[in-house]
N, C-alpha and C positions, 0 to 999 in steps of 0.2 A: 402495385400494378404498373405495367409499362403504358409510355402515353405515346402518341403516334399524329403526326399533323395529318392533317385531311388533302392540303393543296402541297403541289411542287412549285417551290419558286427559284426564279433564276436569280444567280449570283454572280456577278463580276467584279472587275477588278482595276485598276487605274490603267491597265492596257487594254479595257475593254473587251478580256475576254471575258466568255461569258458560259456559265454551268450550271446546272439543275440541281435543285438538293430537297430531302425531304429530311428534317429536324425531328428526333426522335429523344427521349427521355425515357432510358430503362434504371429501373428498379437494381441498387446494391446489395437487397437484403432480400431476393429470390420473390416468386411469385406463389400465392397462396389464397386457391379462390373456395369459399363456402361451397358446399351443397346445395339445390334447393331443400334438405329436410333440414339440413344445418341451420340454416336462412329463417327455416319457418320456425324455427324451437328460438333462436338468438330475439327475433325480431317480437317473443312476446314475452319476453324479458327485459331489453333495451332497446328502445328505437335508435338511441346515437351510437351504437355500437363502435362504429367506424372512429364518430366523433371522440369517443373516450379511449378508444386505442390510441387514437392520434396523438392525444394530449397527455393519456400517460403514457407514453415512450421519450415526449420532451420532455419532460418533467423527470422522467428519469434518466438525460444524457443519449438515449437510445435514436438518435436522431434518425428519421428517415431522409434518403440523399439519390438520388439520381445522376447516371452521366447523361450527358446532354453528347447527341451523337449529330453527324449529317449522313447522312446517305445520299452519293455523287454522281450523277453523268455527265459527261459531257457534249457538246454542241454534236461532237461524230458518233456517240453512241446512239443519238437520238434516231442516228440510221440506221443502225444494227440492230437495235433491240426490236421484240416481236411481239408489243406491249404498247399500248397507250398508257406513258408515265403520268400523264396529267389525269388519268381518271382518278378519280377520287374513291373510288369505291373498292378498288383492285390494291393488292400489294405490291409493289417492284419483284421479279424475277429474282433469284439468289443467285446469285454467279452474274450477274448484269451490269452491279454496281459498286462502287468501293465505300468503307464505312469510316469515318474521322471523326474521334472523340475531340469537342473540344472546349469542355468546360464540367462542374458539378454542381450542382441544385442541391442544399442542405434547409430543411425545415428545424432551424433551432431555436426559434421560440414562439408564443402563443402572441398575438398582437391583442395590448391592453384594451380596447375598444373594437367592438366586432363592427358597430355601424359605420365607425369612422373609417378603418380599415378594408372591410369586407365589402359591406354593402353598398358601402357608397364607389366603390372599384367599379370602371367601366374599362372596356378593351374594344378597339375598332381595328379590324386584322389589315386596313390598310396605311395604319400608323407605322411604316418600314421606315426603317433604316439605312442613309447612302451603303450602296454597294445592296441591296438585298430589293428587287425588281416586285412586282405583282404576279402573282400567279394568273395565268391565260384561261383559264376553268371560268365555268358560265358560273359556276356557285359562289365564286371568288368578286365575279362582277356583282351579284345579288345582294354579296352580304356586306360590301363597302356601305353600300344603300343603308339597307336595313337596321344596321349595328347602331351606328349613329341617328339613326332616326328613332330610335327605342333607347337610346341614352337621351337625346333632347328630351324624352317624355318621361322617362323615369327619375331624370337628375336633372334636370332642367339644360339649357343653352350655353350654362359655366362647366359643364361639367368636366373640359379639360383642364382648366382651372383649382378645382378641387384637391386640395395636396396630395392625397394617394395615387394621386392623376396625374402630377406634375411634378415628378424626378427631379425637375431643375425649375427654376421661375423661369419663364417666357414670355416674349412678346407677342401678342397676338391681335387678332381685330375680333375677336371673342369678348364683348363685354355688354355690361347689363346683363337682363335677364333676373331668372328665377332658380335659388336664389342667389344676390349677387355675392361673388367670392374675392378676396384679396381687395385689390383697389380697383380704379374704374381707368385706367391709363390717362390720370390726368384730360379726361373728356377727348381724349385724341380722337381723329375718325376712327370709324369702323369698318373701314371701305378700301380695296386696292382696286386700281391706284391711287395715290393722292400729291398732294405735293408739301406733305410735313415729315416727309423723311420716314414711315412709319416701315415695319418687316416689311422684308422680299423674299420674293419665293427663291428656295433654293432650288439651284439649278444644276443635274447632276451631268457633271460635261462627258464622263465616260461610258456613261451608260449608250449601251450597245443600240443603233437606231434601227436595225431592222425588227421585223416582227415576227412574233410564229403565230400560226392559224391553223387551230384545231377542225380538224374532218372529221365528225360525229358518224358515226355507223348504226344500223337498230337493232343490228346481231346483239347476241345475250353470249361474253366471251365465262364460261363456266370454267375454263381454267385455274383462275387464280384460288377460289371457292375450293377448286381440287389439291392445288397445292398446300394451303392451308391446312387442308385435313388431315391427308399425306405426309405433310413434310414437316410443317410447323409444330402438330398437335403430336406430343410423341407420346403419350400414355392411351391404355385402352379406356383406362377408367374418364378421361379425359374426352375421349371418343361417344362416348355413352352420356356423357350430359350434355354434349351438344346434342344429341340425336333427344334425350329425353326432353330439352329446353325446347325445339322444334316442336316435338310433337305437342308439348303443352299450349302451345300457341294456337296446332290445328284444331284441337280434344273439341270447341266448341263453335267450330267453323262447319258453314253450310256444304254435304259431301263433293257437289262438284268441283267448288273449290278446293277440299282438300284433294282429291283427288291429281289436280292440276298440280301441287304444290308436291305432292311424293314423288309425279313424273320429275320433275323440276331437281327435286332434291335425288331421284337415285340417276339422273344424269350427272349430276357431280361426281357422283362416288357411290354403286352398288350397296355396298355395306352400310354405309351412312341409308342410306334408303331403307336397307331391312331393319338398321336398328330403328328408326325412325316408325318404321310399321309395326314392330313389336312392341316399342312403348306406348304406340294410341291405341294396342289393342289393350295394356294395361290399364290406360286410363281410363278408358272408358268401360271395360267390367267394375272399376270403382268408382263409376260414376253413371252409372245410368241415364240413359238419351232417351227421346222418344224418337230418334233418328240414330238408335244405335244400329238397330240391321241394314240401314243404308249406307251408314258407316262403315260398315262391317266389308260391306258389297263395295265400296268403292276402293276401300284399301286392297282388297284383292287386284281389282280391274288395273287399279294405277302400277299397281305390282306385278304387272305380269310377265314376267323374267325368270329365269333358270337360277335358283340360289347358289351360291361359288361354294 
């Protein structure tokens, strides 16, 4: 499967200029998604399905690998385009932006130890990199917080300490705790400033000083959702299991609700709607409601439009 970052973050450069990019990882060995009946026959065979795929394709050489891409605006596109690039939920416009591969992700072995390796692995998305800035998204400030306050609790207060955790041995004012890891910096403070010489903060001198400030709207932009279906998804069959994946979600939702949710969905995209309504009417003659007939009545009402 291809993997896609959630936030746009700005990138510049020792002249301070500065550009947006959204870090993408697609799949070398094509994409290949289950059925739901596939799904349901596989998962009462093997639960680690995935896991034992994984593991025999390294074991046999068959390494799974990803290019590691950016997708790029820059500071003047930010004017042009007819898109809010920081939403998170939206895909970038095709023709908007340009795409730079510039590295590959190869899984070629199994790590001897799952707890040592796996579990005990934390990531806090505002561990950047000079030259690679904070994304300006409200979910971007949330999750600075949050990340590391659910690593304090799961991994205790060392938890960058932890070797899976620490690339490189570092300096830090991280120490004691539970439990404690490596050494204790020779009892140094644990406090900046001080006056024993301990790290300084880096200071990134080129980064760009002015700010951007996002203007939130309460409009619902249904475009992207349309492009998606349109342009992205190019098979019918393809087509049909999002519609059938939807409607399994409404099958046991209260009718006003669903009702609400077919408008919603055939303002996306007409077709998508009627597939949509044709598969809860499947679902539900194989599953009997005692709110089938209002069911019934409401996919009509939410449907009420001229078939193409």
């Amino acid at each position: 499967m291809n993997y896609f970052a959630l936030h746009t973050y700005p990138l510049y450069n020792k002249k301070g200029e500065r550009y947006f990019v959204k870090f993408n990882l697609r799949t070398e060995i094509g994409l290949y998604n289950l059925t739901n009946a596939e799904a349901s026959t596989i998962v009462t065979e093997n639960l680690d399905y995935y896991n034992a795929d994984l593991y025999n394709a390294i074991s046999k050489k068959n390494y799974p690998a990803w290019i590691l891409e950016m997708d790029i605006l820059t500071e003047k596109d930010l004017t042009t385009v007819d898109y809010n690039p920081f939403d998170i939920t939206s895909l970038w416009q095709r023709g908007t932006y340009r795409t730079v591969p510039i590295g590959r992700l190869v899984l070629n072995r199994v790590v001897d130890n799952n707890f040592k390796d796996i579990e005990q692995s934390g990531f806090i998305p505002n561990n950047l990199v000079p030259g690679i800035g904070e994304p300006p998204d409200t979910v971007f400030k949330a999750r600075k917080i949050l990340y590391e306050d659910a690593l304090n609790y799961r991994l205790g207060a060392n938890h960058a300490k932890i070797r899976v955790n620490a690339p490189v041995y570092e300096k830090s004012y991280i120490i004691n705790g539970v439990p404690p890891v490596l050494d204790n910096m020779k009892d140094a403070p644990n406090y900046y400033p001080n006056s024993f010489n301990g790290p300084m903060p880096y200071i990134e001198e080129n980064r760009p000083r002015d700010r951007i400030i996002l203007l939130h709207k309460n409009a619902v932009d249904l475009q992207p959702p349309a492009d998606y279906y349109n342009e992205i998804v190019k098979s019918d069959a393809h087509r049909q299991r999002i519609a059938d994946n939807l409607a399994r979600t409404l099958v046991d939702v209260v009718p006003d609700v669903v009702k609400k949710a077919l408008q919603m969905i055939t303002l996306v995209d007409i077709d998508l709607g009627w597939r949509v309504r044709r598969s809860l009417r499947v679902l539900k003659a194989a599953k009997p409601h005692q709110r089938q007939k209002e069911m019934a009545e409401c996919i009509f009402d939410a449907m009420d439009i001229t078939k193409p």
